[in-house]
N, C-alpha and C positions, 0 to 999 in steps of 0.2 A: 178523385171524384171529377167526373166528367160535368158543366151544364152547360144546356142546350138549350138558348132562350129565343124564343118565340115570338114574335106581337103580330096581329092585326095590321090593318091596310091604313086604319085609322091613328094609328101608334107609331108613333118614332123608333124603329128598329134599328137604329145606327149606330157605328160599333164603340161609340160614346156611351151611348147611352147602355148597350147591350154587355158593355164592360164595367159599367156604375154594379148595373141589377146582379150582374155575375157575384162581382165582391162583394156585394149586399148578401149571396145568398152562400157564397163561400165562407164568410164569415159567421155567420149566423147558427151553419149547420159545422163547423168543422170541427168539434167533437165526436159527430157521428159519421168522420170522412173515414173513418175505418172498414165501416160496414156498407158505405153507400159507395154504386156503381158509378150511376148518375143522375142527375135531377132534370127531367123536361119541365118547362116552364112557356106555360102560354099566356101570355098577356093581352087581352082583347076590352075592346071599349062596347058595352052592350047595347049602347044606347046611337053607337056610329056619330055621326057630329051633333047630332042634338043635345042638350045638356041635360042633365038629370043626377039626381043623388045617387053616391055611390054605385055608378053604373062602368065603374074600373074593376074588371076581372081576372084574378090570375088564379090559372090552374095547375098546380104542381105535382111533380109526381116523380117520387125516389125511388130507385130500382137500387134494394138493398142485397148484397151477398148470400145467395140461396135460400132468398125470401120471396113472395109475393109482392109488387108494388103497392106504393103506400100512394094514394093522389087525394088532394085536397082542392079545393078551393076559398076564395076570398074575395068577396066585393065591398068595393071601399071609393071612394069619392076621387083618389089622385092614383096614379099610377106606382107612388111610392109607397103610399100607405100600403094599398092592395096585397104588394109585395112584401112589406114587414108582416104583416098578420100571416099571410101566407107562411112564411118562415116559422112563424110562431108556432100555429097550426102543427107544422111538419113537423116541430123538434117533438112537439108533447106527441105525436104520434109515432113516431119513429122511438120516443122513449119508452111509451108502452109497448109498443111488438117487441124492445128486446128483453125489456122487462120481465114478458111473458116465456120470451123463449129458455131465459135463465133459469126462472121459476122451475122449469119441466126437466 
């Protein structure tokens, strides 16, 4: 499983940080590292420097093995939160598509 993580101009994209988010989302998702390609990961601040509630966004998106892409979002107040909901998100959706595919 390949991720490709992304931030804004406004977001600390360094390969600190960009290797925290990674393991955050390697570990998160790596029961479903079987079926997943890769995950893009955008991270962007919607509100740019001004502050504002939960105006941290991350858009994710799993390119699963002879699936259509799964992409989610999540706005949340810190850049870490964002990103655990995010994860969250993905797993219960990535759980239902194979859910359904077994079903068939």
């Amino acid at each position: 499983m390949i991720v490709q993580f992304n931030t804004d101009k406004t977001i600390n994209g360094d390969e600190k940080s960009s290797a925290y988010f990674t393991g955050l989302i390697e570990d998160g998702l790596k029961r479903f590292s079987s079926h997943i390609t890769r995950i893009e990961v955008h991270l962007s601040d919607e509100n740019g420097k001004k502050e504002g509630p939960r105006d941290i966004r991350c858009l994710m998106e799993a390119r699963l093995e002879g699936r259509k892409p799964i992409a989610i979002s999540s706005n949340e107040g810190t850049e870490e939160q964002a990103v655990s909901e995010a994860i969250e998100r993905l797993k219960t959706s990535i759980e239902t598509t194979l859910e359904k595919a077994s079903d068939h």
